[in-house]
C-alpha positions in Angstrom: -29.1 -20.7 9.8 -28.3 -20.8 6.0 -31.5 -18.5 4.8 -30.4 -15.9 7.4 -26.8 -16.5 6.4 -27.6 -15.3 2.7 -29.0 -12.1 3.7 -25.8 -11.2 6.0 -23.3 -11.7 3.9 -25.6 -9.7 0.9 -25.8 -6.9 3.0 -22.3 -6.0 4.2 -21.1 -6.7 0.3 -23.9 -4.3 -0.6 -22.2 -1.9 2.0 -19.0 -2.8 1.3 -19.3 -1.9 -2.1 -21.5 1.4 -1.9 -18.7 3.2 0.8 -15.9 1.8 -2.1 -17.8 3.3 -4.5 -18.2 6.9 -2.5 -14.5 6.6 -1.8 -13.5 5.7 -5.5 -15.6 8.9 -6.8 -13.9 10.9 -4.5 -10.5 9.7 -5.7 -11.4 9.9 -9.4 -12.3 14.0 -8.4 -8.7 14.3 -7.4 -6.5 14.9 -11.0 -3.2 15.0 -9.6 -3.5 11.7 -7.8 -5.4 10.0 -10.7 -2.2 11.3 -13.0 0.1 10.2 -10.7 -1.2 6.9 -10.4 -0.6 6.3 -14.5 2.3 8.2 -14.6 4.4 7.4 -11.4 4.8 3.6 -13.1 5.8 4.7 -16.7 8.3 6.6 -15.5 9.6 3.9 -13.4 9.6 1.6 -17.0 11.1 4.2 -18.8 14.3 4.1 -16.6 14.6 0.7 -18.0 16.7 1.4 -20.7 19.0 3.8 -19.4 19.6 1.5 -16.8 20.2 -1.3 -19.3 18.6 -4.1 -18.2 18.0 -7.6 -19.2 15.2 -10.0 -19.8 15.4 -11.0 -16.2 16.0 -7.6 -15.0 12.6 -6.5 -16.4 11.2 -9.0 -14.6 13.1 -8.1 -11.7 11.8 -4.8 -12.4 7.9 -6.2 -11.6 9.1 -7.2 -8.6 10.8 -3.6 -7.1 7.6 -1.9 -9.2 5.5 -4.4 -6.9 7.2 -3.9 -3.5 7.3 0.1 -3.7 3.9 0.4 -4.7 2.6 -1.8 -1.9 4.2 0.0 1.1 4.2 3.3 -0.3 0.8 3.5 -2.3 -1.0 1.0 -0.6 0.6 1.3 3.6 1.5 5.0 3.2 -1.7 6.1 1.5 -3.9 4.1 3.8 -2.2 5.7 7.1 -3.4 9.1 5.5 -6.7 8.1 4.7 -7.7 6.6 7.6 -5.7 9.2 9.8 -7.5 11.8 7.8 -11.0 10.2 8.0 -10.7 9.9 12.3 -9.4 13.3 12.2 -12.3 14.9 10.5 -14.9 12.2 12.8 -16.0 10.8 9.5 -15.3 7.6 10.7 -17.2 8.0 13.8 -20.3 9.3 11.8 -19.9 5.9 10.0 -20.0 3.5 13.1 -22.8 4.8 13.8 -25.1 3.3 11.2 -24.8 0.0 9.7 -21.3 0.0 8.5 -19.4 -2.7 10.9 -15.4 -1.8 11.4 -13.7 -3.9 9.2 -16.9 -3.1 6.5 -14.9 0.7 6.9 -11.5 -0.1 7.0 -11.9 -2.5 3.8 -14.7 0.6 2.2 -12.1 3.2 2.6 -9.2 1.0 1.4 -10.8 -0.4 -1.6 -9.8 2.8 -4.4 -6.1 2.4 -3.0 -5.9 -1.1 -3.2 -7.4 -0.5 -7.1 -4.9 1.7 -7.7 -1.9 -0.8 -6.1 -3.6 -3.2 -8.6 -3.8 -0.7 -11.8 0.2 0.4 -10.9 1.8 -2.8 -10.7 -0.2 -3.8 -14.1 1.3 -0.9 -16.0 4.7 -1.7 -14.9 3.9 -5.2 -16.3 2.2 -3.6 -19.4 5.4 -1.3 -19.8 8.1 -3.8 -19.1 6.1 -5.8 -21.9 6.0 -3.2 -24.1 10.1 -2.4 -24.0 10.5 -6.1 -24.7 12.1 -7.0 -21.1 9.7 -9.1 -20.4 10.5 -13.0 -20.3 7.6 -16.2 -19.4 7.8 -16.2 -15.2 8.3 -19.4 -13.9 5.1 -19.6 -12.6 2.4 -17.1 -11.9 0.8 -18.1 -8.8 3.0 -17.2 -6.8 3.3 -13.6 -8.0 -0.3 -13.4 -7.6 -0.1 -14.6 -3.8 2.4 -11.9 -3.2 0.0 -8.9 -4.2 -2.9 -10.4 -2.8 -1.7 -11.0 0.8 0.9 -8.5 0.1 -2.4 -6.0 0.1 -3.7 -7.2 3.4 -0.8 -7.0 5.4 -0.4 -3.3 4.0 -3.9 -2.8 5.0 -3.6 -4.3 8.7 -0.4 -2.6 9.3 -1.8 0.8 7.8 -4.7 0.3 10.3 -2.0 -0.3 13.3 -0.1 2.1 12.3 -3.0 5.0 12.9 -3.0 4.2 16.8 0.2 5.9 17.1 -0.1 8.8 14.1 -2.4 12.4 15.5 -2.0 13.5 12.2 -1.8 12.9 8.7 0.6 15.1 8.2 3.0 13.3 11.2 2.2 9.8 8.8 5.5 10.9 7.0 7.7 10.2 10.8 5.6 7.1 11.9 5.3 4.7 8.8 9.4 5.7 8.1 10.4 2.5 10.1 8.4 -0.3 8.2 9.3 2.1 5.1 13.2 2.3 5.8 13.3 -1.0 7.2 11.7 -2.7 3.9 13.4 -0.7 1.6 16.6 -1.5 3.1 16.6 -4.8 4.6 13.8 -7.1 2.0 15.4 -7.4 -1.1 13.9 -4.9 -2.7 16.7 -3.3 -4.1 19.5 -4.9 -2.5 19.1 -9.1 -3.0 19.4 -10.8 0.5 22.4 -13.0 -0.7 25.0 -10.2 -0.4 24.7 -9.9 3.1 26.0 -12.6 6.1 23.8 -15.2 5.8 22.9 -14.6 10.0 21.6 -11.5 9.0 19.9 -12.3 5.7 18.4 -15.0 7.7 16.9 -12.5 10.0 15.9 -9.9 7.4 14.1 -12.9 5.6 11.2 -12.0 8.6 10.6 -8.8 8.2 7.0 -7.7 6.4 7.8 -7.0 3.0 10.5 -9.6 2.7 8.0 -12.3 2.2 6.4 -10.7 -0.4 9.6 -9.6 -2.7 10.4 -13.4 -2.1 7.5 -14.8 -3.3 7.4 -12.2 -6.9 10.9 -13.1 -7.3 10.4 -16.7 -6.8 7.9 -16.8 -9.6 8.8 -14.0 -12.5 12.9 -14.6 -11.8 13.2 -18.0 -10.8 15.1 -16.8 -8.2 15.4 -17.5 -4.3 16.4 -15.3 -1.7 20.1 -16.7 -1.4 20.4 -16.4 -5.2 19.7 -20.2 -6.5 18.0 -20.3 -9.7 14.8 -23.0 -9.0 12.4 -24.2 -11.4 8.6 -24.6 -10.6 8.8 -27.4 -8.0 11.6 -25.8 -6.8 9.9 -22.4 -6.4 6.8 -23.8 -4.5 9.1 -25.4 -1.9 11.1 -22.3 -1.1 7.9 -20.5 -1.1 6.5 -22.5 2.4 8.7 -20.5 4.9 7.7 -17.0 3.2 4.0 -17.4 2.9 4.1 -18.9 6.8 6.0 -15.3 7.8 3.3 -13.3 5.5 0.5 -15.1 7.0 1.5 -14.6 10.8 2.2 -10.9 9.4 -1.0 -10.7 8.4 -3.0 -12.5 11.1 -0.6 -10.4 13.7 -0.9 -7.2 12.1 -4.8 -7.9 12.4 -5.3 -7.9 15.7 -3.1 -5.9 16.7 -5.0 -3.3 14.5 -8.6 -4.4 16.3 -7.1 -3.8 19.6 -5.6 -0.5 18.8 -7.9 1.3 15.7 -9.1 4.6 16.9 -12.3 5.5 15.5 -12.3 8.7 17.3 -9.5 12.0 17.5 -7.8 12.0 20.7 -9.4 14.8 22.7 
């Protein structure tokens, strides 16, 4: 079982990696979203010092530069593209050679999910740079965030196509996830200003998790405002990786049960 293991798992990397590749050259072909990529996050450090911020508020900075690029780079982009793709049957043409589904879905999302990685390390870079940039309490946990962070955008992108004909109609049917995270995870407003019932319930929405966890390790701070220190930041972080992960495994199979790999006729 181990020999023809090997061979398996080789394979769907190798295809894995040749549809990334195909989509990544495609993206590099495309100028205006290649600039945008490098230029959407300087801009977003440059506000920095009209704004005036601290050390903690560069930091704090990572975190919103985080947050916005995952659900609109990463979710928004990915409702497109895969919209786009079953639109124009390329995705049907794919299932019908090797390619598996998720061996698609993870092909195709690979150059955004490079560019959600090269965004939030510029904003990093930048807030560096500016000198706003103070030691995180830990780093882990910031990394946790993007990672799953990125696979519950992905899932949820993939969800999201069953009810999206076009990519065009992807601006009406990602606005509540988009409107609901921007307003209600922390994002920009911090959770402790509102009742604590309904910061409480907020706490469970998809990208709350994720702002929680970044903040937890590059501010020291948790969701009701209490500065923690390392120990402290890995115990507040159990309830939001549990929500992220049932996000995740949730968002998953919901997306298997709904994907479309075909336009509706």
């Amino acid at each position: 079982m181990t020999v023809l293991a090997a061979p398996t798992a080789s394979g769907a990397r190798r295809r894995v990696l040749a549809l990334a590749g195909a989509e990544t050259r495609l993206l590099l072909r495309n100028r205006t979203a290649v600039v945008n990529s490098v230029l959407m996050p300087l801009l977003l450090v440059a506000a920095v010092r009209a704004i005036g911020l601290d050390t903690a508020g560069g930091n704090q900075l990572v975190v919103t530069g985080l947050g916005i690029t995952l659900l609109f780079v990463t979710y928004y982009n990915l409702v497109t593209t895969y919209v786009a793709r079953r639109e124009d049957l390329v995705l049907q043409r794919m299932r019908t050679g090797e390619l598996t589904g998720p061996e698609i879905l993870l092909g195709t999302a690979v150059p955004t999910l490079l560019v959600t990685l090269a965004q939030v390390a510029l904003v990093t870079a930048g807030v560096t740079v500016i000198g706003e940039w103070s030691a995180p309490v830990d780093v882990v946990l910031p990394l946790l965030a993007l990672v799953l962070g990125a696979a519950l955008m992905v899932v949820l992108a993939a969800a999201s196509t069953a009810f999206t004909r076009t990519a065009e109609s992807a601006q009406i049917t990602t606005l509540p996830l988009v409107m609901g995270a921007t307003v209600g995870s922390g994002l920009f407003t911090p959770l402790s200003v509102f009742p604590e019932a309904l910061a409480g319930v907020l706490r469970f929405l998809p990208l709350t998790p994720v702002v929680e966890l970044a903040q937890l390790g590059l501010t020291g701070r948790a969701w009701d405002g209490r500065a923690v220190d390392l120990a402290g930041a890995w115990s507040a972080a159990v309830l939001p990786l549990a929500v992220l992960a049932a996000w995740t495994i949730v968002g998953g199979l919901l997306a298997g049960r709904v994907f479309r790999w075909a336009p509706r006729r």
